[in-house]
N, CA and C of each residue as an Amber inpcrd file, in Angstrom:
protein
   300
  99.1150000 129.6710000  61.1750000 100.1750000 128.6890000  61.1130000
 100.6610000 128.5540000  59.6820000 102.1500000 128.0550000  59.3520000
 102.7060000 127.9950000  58.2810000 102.2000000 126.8600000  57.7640000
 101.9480000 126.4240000  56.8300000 101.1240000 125.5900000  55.8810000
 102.7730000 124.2140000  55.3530000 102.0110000 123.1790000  55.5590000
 103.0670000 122.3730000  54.9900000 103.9930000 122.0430000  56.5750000
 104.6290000 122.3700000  57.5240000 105.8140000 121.9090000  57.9620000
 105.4900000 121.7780000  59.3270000 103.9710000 121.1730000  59.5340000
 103.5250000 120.7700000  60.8860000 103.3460000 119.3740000  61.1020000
 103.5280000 118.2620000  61.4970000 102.8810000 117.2320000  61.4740000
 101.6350000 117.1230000  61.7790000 101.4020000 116.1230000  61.0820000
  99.7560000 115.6050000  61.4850000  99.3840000 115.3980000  62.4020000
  98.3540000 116.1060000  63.1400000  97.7030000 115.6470000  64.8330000
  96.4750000 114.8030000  64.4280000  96.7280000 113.4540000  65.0290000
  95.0050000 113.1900000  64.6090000  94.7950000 111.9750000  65.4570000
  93.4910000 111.4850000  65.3920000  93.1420000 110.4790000  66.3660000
  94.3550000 109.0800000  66.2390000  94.7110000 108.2930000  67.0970000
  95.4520000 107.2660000  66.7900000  95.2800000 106.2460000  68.0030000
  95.4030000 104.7620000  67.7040000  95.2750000 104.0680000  69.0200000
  96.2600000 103.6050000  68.9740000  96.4470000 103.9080000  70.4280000
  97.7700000 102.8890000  71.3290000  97.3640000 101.6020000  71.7340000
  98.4670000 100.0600000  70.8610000  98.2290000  99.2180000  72.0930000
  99.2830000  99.0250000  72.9490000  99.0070000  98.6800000  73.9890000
 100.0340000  97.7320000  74.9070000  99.9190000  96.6060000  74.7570000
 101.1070000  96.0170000  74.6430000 101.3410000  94.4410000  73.5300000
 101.4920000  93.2810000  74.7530000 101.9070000  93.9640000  76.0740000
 102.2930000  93.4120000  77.2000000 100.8790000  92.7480000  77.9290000
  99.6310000  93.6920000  77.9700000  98.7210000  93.4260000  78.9810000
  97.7890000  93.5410000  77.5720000  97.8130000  93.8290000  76.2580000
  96.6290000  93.8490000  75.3980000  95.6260000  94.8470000  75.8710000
  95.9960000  96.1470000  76.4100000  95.0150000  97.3310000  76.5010000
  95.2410000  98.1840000  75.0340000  94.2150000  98.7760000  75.3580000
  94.1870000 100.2000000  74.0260000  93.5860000 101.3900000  74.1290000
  93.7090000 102.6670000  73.9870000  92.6780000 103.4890000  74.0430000
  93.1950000 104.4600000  72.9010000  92.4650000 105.5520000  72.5380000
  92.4240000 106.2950000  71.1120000  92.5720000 107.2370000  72.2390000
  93.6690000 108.1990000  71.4900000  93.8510000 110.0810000  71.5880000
  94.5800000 110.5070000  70.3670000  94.6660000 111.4470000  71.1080000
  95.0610000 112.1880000  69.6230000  96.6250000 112.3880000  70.1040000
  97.4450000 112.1030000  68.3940000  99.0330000 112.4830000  68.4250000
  99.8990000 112.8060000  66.8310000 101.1550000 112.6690000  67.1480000
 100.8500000 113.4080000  65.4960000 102.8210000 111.5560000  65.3480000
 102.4970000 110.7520000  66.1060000 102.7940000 109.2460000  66.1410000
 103.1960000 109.2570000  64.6420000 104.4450000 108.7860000  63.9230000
 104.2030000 107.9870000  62.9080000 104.0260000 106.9340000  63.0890000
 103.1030000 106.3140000  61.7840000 102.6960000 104.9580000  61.6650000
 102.1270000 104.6200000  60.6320000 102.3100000 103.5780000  59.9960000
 101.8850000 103.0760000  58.6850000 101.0360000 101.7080000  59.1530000
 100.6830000 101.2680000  60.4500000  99.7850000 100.3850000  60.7510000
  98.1260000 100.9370000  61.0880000  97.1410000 100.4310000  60.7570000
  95.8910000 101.0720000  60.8500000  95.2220000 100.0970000  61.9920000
  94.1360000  99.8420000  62.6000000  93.2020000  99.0230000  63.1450000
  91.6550000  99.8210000  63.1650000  91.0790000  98.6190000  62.7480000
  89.3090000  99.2920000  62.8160000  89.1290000  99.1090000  64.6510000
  88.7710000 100.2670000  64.9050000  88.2500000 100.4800000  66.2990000
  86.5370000 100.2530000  66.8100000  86.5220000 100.3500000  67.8170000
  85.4580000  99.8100000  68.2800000  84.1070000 100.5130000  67.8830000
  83.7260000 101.8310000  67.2400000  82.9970000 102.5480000  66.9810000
  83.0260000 102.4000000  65.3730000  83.4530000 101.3820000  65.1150000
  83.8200000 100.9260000  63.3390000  84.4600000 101.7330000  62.3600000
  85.1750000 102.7390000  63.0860000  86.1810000 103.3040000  62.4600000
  87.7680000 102.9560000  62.2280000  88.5830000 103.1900000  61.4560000
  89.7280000 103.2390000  61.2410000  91.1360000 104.0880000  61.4410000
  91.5260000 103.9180000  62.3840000  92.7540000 104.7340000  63.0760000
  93.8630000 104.1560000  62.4320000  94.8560000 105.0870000  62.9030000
  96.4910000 104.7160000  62.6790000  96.6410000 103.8910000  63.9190000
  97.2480000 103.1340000  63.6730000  98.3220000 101.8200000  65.2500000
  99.6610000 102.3710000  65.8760000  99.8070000 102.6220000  67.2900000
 101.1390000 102.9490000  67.5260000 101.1300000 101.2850000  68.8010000
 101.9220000 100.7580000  68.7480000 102.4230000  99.3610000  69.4530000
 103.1930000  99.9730000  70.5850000 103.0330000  99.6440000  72.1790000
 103.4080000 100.4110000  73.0990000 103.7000000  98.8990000  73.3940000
 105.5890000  98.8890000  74.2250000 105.6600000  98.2770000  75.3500000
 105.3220000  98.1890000  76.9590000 105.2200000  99.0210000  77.1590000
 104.2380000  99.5670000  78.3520000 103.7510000 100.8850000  78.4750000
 102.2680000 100.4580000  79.0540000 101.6560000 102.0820000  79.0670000
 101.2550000 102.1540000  80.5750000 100.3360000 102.8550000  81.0590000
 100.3160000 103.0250000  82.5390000  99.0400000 101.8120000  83.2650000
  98.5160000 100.7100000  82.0770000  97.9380000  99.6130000  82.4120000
  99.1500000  98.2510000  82.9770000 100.3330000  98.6330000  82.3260000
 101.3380000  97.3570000  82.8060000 102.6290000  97.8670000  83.2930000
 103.2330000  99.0850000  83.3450000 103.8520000  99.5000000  84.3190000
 103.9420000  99.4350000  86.0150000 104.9780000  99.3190000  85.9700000
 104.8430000  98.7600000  87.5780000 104.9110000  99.7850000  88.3830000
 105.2310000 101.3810000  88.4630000 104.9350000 102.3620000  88.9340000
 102.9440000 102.4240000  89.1760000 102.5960000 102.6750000  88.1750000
 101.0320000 102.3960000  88.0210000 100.2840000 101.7840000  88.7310000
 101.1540000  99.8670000  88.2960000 100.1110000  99.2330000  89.0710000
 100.3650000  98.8450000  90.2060000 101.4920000  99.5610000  91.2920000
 101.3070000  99.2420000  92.5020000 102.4260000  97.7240000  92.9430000
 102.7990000  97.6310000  91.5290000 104.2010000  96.3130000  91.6380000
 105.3510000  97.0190000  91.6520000 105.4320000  97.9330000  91.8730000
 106.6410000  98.1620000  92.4870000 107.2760000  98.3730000  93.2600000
 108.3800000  97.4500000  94.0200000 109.0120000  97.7150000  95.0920000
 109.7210000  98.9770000  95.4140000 109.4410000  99.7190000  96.8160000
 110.2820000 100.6670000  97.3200000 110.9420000  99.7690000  98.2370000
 112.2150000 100.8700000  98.0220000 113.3680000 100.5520000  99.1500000
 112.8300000 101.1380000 100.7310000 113.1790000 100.3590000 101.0440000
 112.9410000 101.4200000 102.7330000 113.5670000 102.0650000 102.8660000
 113.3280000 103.5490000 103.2980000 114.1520000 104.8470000 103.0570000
 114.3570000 104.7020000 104.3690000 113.4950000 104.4640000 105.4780000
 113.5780000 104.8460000 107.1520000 115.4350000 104.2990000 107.4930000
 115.6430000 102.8580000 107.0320000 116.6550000 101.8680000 107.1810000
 117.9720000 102.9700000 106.4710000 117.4380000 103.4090000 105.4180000
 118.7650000 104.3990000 104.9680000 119.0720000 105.5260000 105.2890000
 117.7180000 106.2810000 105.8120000 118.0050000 107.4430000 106.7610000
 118.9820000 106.9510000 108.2300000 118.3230000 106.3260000 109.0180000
 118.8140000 105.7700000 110.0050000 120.8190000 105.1500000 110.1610000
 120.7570000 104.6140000 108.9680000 122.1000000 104.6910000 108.5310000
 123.0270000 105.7160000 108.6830000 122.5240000 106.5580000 107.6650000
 123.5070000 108.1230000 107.9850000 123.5840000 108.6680000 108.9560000
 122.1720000 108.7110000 109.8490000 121.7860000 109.4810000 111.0440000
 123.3950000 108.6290000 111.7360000 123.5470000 107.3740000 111.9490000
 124.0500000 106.7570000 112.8230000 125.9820000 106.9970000 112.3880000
 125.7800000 106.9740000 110.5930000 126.9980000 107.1990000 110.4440000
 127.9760000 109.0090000 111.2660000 127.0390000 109.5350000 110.4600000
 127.0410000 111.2940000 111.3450000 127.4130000 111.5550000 112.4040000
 126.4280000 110.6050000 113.3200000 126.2330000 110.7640000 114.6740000
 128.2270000 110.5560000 115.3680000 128.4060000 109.0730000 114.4880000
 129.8090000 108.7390000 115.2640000 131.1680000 109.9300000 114.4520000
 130.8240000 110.3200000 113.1500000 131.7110000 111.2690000 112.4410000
 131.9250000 112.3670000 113.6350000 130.2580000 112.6640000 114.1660000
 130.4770000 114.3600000 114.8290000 131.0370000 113.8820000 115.9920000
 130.8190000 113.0230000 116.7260000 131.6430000 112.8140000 117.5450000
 132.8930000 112.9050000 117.8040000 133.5170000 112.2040000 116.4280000
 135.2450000 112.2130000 116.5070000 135.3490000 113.4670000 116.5220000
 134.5460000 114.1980000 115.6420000 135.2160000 115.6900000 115.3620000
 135.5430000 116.0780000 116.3540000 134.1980000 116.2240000 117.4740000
 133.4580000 117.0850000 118.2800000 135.1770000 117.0620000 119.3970000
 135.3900000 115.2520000 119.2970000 136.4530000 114.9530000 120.5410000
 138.0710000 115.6590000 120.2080000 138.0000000 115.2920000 118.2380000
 139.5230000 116.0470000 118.1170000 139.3880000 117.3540000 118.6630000
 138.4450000 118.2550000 118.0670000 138.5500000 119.5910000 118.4520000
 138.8050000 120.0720000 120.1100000 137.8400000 119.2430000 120.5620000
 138.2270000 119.2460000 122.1290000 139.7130000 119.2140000 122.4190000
 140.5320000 118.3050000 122.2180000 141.8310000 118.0230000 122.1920000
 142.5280000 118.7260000 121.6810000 142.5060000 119.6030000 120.4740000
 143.2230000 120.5060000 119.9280000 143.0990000 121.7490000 120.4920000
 141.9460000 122.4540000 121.0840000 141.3840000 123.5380000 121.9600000
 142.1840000 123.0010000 123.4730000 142.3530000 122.1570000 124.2200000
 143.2560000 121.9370000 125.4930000 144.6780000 122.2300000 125.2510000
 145.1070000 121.4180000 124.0570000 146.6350000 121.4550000 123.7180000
 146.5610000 123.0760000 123.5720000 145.6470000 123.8640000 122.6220000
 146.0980000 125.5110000 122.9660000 146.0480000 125.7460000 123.6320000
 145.3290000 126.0480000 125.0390000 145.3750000 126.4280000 125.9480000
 146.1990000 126.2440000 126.7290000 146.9740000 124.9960000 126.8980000
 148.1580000 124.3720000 127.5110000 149.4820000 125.1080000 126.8160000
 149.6300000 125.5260000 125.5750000 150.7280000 125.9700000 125.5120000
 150.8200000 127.3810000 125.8540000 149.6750000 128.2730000 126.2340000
 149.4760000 129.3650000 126.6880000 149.7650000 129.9230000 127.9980000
């Protein structure tokens, strides 16, 4: 590797400011905030508004739409579209035949 024009990878803790979780991995994060961690060491700080402890995907707070209600919709919209078609075409296929 070229020397000089990599960022720094190194241990760093994330908090979530929302629910007050944290855990240490490794990233190459700027940050000029430090915190002594639980093993009495000293990391860099990255401040997270949500991580996958207070996200609502995660924790199961999040509402789905009912898809069945919106399938069912189209099914029903379709259903009356193919119809008209189904009836113009009928009608346009007699009128040829009638002028034949």
């Amino acid at each position: 590797m070229k020397e000089g024009i990599h960022p720094q990878y190194r241990d760093v803790v994330f908090v979530d400011l929302s629910c007050d979780f944290s855990f240490v991995t490794r990233s190459t994060a700027p940050t000029r905030e430090t915190i002594k961690w639980k093993d009495g060491k000293e990391y860099p700080l990255v401040k997270l508004d949500t991580s996958s402890e207070s996200h609502p995907f995660y924790t199961g707070a999040q509402t789905r739409v009912v898809e069945a209600g919106r399938v069912e919709k189209f099914r029903q919209k379709f259903a009356a579209k193919t119809k008209e078609v189904n009836a113009a075409a009928a009608e346009a296929t007699a009128a040829k035949s009638k002028r034949r």
